[in-house]
Each structure stands twice: as C-alpha cells, then as structure tokens.
N, C-alpha and C positions, 0 to 999 in steps of 0.2 A: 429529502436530502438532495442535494447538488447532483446532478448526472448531466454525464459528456460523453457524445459520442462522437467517433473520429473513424475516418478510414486508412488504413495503414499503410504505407508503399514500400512494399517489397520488393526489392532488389538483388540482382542478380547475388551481390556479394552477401546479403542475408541467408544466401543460402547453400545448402553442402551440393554433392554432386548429384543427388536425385533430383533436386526444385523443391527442398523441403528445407522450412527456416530451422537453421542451427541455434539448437533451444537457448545461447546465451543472448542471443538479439533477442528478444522475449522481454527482460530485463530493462535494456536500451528502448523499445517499445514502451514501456510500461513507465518509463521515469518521461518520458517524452508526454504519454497521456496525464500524468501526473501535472505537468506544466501547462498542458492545455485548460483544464480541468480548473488548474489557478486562475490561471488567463481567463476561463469563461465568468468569472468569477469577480473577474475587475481589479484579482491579485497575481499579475506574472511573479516571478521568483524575486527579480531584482527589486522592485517596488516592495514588495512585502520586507524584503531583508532590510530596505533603506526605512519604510514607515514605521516597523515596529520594535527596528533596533535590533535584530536576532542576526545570528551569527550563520544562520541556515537549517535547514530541514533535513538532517541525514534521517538514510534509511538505515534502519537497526533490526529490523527481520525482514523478509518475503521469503513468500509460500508460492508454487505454482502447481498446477495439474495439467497433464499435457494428455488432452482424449480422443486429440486427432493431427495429422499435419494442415501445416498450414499454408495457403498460396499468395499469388498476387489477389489485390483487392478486400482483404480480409478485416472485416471492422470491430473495434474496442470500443466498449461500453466502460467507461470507466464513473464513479460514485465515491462519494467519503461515505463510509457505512459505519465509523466510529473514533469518538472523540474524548481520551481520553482528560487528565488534567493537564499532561505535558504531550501527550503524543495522541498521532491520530492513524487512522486507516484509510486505504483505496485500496478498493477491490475493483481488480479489472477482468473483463471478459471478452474475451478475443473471438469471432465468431465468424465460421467460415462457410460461404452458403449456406449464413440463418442456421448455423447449427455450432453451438457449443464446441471449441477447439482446444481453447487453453483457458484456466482460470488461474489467474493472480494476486495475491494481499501482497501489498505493501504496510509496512508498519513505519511511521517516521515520527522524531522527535523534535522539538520546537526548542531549540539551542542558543542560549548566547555565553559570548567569550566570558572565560572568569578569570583571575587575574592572583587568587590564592591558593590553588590548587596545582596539581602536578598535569591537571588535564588542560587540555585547550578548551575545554568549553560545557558547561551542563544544561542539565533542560530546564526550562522553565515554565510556568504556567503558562497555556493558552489565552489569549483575552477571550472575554467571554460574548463578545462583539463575533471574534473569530469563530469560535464554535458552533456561534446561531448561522453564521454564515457558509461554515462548512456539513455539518451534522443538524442542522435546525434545532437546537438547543434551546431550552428554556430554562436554564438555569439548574438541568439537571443533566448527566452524562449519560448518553448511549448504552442500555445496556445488551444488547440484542449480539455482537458483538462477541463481548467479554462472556457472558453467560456461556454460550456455546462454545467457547474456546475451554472455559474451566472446565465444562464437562467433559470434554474430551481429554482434558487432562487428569479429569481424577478418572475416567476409566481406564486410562493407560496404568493403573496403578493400584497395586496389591498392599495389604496390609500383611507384615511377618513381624508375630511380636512388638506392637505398635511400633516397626519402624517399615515406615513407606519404600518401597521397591519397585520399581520400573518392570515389566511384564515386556518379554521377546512376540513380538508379532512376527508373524510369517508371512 
C-alpha cells in the first residue's frame, strides 16, 4: 500500500500555553497529510475531483489516540490501509523523537452530486484503477481493516434476550 511521509511544522499558534499542540490542529495536520499522500500519488484533490467527476472526498468518521505531546519537528507517517466499495481509510502516525505520539484513521467517502435526492451528494463506487492505486487492490477489498474493526465491535456487545446491548466500559 501507498505510504507518505512528511514532517510537520508546528507553530507557535498550533499550540496552547505549555508548547503542547492543541489536539484540534491534529485534524488540520492529518487532512493536510491526506493531500500529500494524494499528491504523492500523482492525484492532488483538484485533479481527481476534475478526472473522475466526483464532488469530493468528505470525511465521515476519524479516530485518534493521543500517547504523548507533541513539538516542533514532529513526523506523520501516513498510508491507505483500506478500501472499501465507496469509501477508503488513512491512518496517520504522528511520531515524536521516533516514538509513537498520536495515532489517527480517517474514514472518507468518494462522493458526487445527485440531482434527485433531498441531499447534496452520495457515494459512489470507487474505480477500481483507484483502489489498486490507493490499497493495491486486485479486484478484491481490504479486508484487514474491516475485520478488526467488527471485532471490536461485536465485543463491545452483549446479548439480552437476543436483543443486542451496548456494555458501559470504564
């Protein structure tokens, strides 16, 4: 799969009053490596919206873990680690003297405008050109991904009287 690495420049205004980045630039970092990522790829944003006719990439979930602060100089390893039929992942890794700082998924959908609907826009299938070029696909989807994710979700989860129940974690 596709990997970019970048190094981050932090800024005074990235950060609160200790010299510690204010975890919503995190975010604005991570949509930034996301474009590079494109970029390295020979797809910027604009080019892809114009070649393949899509309306844009929004992002519809992100995850992060935050296991240490973070300073000037600080590098993102970022990756598509999965591809679904409409939507794909980056996972980013922010790392701070070589040591694991913040981890980030991005989840985004491959969108164009619709013209009968009450929304401005739904997903569409990926080309499959795309997929081998994001995920290294061959004609089947990522499942490494997805797997781990549903696991985690069915252990979040109790049977009562076969009706499914969400469990309080502490």
């Amino acid at each position: 799969m596709l990997n970019n690495q970048r190094t981050v420049r932090i800024r005074f205004g990235d950060c609160d009053p200790h010299g510690i980045v204010f975890y919503p630039r995190y975010f604005e970092f991570f949509d930034a490596c996301t474009d590079a990522l494109l970029g390295r790829e020979g797809l910027p944003r604009e080019k892809m919206l114009r070649t393949y006719q899509i309306d844009g990439i929004p992002l519809v979930d992100i995850r992060s873990r935050f296991l240490r602060p973070s300073r000037f100089g600080d590098t993102v390893e970022s990756r598509f680690f999965e591809c679904g039929r409409s939507n794909f992942s980056v996972r980013h890794k922010l790392y701070n003297e070589k040591v694991l700082a913040v981890e980030g998924v991005e989840k985004r959908v491959w969108v164009v405008p619709t013209k009968h609907t009450s929304s401005r826009f739904k997903g569409q299938a990926i080309p499959q050109e795309i997929k081998e070029r994001f995920c290294g696909l061959r004609g089947r989807q990522q499942a490494s991904g997805r797997s781990h994710e549903a696991r985690l979700r069915k252990s979040g989860r109790q049977h009562d009287h076969g009706k499914a129940t969400e469990q309080a974690h502490a």
